[in-house]
C-alpha positions in Angstrom: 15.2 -42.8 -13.2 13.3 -40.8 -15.1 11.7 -37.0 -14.0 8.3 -38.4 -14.3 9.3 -41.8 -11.8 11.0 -39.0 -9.4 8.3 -36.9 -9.3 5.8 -39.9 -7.8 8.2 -41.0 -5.7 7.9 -37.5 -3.8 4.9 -36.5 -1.0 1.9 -35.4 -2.7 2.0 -32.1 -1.2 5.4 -31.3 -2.9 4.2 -33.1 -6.5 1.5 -30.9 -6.1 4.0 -27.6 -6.0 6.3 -28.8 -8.0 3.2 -29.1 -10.7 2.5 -25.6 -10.2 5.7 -24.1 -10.4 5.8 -25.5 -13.6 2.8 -23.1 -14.8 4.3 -19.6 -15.6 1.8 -17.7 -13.7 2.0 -19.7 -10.5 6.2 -18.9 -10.8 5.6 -15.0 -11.5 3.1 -15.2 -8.5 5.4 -17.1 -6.1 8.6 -13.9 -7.1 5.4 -11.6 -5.7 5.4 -13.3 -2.3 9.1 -14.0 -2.3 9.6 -10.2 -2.9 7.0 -9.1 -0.2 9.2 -11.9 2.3 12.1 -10.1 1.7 11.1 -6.9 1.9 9.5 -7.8 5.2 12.7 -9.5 6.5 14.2 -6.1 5.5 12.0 -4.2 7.3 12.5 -6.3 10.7 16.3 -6.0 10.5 17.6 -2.2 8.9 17.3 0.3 11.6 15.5 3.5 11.2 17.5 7.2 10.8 16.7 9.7 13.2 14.0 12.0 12.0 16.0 15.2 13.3 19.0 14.0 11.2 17.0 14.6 7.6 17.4 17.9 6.9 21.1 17.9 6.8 20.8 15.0 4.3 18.4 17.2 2.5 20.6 20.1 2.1 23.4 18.0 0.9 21.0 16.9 -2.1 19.9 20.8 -3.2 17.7 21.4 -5.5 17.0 17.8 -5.9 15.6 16.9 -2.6 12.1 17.6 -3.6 12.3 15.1 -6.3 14.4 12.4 -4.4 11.8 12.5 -1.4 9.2 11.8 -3.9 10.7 8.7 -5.4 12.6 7.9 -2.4 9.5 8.1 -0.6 7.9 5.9 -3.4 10.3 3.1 -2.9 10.1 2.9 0.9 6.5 2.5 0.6 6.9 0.0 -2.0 9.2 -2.0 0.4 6.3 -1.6 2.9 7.9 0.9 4.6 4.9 2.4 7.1 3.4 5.6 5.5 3.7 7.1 8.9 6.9 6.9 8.9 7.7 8.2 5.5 5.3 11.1 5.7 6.9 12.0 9.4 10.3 12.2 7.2 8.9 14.6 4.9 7.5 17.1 7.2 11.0 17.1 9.2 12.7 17.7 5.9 10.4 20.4 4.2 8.6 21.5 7.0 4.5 20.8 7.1 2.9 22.3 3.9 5.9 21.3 1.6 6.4 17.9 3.5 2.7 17.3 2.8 2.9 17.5 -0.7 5.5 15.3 -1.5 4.3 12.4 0.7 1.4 12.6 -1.0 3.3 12.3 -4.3 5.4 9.5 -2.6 2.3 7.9 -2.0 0.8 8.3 -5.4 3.9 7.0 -7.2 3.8 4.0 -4.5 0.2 3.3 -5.1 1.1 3.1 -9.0 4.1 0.9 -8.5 2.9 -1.2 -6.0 -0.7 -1.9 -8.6 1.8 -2.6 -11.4 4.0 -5.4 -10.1 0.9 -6.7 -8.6 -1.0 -6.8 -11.7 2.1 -8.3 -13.4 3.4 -10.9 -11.0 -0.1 -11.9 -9.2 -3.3 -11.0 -11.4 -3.1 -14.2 -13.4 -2.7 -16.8 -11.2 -5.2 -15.1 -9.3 -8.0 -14.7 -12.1 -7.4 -18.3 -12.9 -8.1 -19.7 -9.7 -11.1 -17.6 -8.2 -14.3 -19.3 -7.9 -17.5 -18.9 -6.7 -17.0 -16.2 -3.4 -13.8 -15.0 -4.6 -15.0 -15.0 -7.6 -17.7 -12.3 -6.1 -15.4 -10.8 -4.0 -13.1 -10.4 -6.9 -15.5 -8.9 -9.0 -16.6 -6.5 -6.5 -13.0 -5.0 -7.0 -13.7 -4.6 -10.6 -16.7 -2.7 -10.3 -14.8 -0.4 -7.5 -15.3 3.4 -7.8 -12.8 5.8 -5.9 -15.6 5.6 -3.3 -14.4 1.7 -2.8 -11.1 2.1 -2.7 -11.6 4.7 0.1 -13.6 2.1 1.8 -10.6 -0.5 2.0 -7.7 2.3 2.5 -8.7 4.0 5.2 -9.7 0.2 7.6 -6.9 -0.8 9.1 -6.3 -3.8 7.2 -3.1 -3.8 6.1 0.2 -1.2 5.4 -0.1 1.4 2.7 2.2 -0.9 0.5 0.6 -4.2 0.5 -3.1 -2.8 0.0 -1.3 -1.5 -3.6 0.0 -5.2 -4.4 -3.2 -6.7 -3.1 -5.1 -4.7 -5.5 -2.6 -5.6 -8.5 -3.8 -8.8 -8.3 -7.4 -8.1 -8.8 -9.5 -7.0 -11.3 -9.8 -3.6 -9.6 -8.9 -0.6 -12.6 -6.0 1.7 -12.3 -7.6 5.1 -12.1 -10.2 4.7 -9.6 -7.3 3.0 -7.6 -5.2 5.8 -7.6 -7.4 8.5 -6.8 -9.2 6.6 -3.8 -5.6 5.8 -2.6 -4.4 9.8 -2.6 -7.7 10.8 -1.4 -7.7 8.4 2.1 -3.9 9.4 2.4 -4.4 13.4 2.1 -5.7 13.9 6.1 -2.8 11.6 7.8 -0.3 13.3 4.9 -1.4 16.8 6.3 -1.2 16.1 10.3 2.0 13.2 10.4 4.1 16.1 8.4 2.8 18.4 11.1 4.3 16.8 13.6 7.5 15.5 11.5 8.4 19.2 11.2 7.9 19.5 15.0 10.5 17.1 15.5 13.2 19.2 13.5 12.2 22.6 14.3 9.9 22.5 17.4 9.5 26.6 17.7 8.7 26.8 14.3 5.5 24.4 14.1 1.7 25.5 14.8 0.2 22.5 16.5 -3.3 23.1 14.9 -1.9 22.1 11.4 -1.8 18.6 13.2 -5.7 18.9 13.8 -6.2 17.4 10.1 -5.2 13.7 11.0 -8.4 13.4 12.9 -10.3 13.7 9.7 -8.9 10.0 9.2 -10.9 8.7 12.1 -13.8 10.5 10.7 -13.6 9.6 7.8 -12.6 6.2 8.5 -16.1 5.8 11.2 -18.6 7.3 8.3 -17.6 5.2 5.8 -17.9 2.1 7.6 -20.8 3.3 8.7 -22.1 3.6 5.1 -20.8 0.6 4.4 -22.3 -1.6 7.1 -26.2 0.4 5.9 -25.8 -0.7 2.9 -24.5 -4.4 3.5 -27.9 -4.5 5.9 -30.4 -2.8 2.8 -28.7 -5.3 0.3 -29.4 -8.6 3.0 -32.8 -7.8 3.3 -33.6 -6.8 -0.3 -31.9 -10.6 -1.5 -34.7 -12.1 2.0 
C-alpha cells in the first residue's frame, strides 16, 4: 500500500495533522509547545529548595554567584519558573539592593531568550495563518511601544516566561519588548527581594524596602485604566 492510500485510509482529523507536520514551520511550531509541555510537566514534579538554604550555595560559587544568579535566573524563567519565586531567591542570596539587580538582569536575559525561540520556533506558522482579527490583533503587537508591552506585562495574564514566547511569535519588535518587559518587572524585583532577604537574615531587613511592590498594583490599575479610555474614545470615534 502506498503512503498516499494509507494516508486516506486514516480519520480526517489525523490526515489533516499529519498534512501539517509535513510543513516545516508547523513542525518548528509544534517543538515550541512540546518544549512549553515539558517544561510545565517539570515544573509540577521538581520540588522547590528552601530559600534559607541559598546563601550557602552562594558562597560555595564565590565570585561567580553574581553571574550564575543572572543566567541561572534566566533559565528558570525560561522554564516558566514563577518570577516570584526567582526574585525571592535573589534577595535571600544577596540581600535586597543586590538581589534586586540581578533578578532584574535574570529577567532581561529571560525576556530575550524567551522572544528568540519564540520568534524562531512559532513566528512563521503564526504569520502564515492569521487572518482578519488576529490578523489585527497581530498587528497591533507590531506597532507596540514600551508603553504596550507594559500594558500586557503587568495584567495577570500569564507567567513572566510564557508572555516572552507568546511575543516571539508575533510581530511585536525586540527593543520595545525588552524595555517594557524590565520596566513592569522593576517594582515586584525591588519588594519580592525585600522580603527574600528577610527570609535569610530577618534582623538585617528594613521592611519599608518591601513598600515598592505596591507600585505594581498601581501601576497595573492606571494602565488599564488608560487602556479601557482609550478603547471607549476609539469605539465611538469608528460610531
Amino acid at each position: 500500500m502506498t503512503g498516499a492510500a494509507r494516508l486516506r485510509r486514516r480519520p480526517p482529523g489525523l490526515r489533516r495533522c499529519v498534512r501539517l507536520l509535513r510543513q516545516p514551520s508547523a513542525r518548528r511550531f509544534a517543538l515550541l509547545l512540546v518544549l512549553l509541555a515539558g517544561f510545565g510537566v517539570a515544573l509540577l514534579l521538581v520540588p522547590r529548595p528552601d530559600l534559607g538554604e541559598l546563601p550557602r550555595l552562594a558562597d560555595s560559587l564565590g565570585g561567580y554567584a553574581p553571574v550564575a544568579a543572572v543566567v541561572g535566573g534566566a533559565l528558570l524563567l525560561v522554564a516558566l519558573v514563577p518570577r516570584t519565586f526567582v526574585t525571592l531567591a535573589a534577595g535571600a542570596i544577596f540581600g535586597p539592593v543586590q538581589g534586586a539587580a540581578y533578578a532584574l538582569g535574570a529577567a532581561l536575559l529571560a525576556a530575550a531568550l524567551g522572544f528568540a525561540v519564540g520568534r524562531l520556533l512559532g513566528r512563521q506558522f503564526v504569520a502564515e495563518r492569521v487572518r482578519g482579527r488576529l490578523a489585527r490583533l497581530d498587528g497591533w503587537f507590531a506597532r507596540q511601544s514600551v508603553f504596550g508591552v507594559l500594558t500586557v506585562r503587568l495584567l495577570p495574564i500569564a507567567g513572566f516566561g510564557l508572555v516572552s514566547y507568546g511575543y516571539g511569535t508575533t510581530g511585536a519588535r525586540l527593543l520595545p519588548f525588552l524595555a517594557g518587559s524590565v520596566i513592569a518587572a522593576a517594582p515586584t524585583a525591588i519588594g519580592y527581594a525585600a522580603i527574600g532577604a528577610a527570609v535569610s537574615s530577618p534582623d538585617s531587613i528594613n521592611w519599608y524596602a518591601a513598600a515598592p511592590a505596591s507600585l505594581g498594583l498601581i501601576a497595573s490599575a492606571i494602565i488599564i485604566h488608560r487602556w479601557w479610555r482609550a478603547e471607549r474614545q476609539r469605539r465611538a470615534g469608528a460610531s
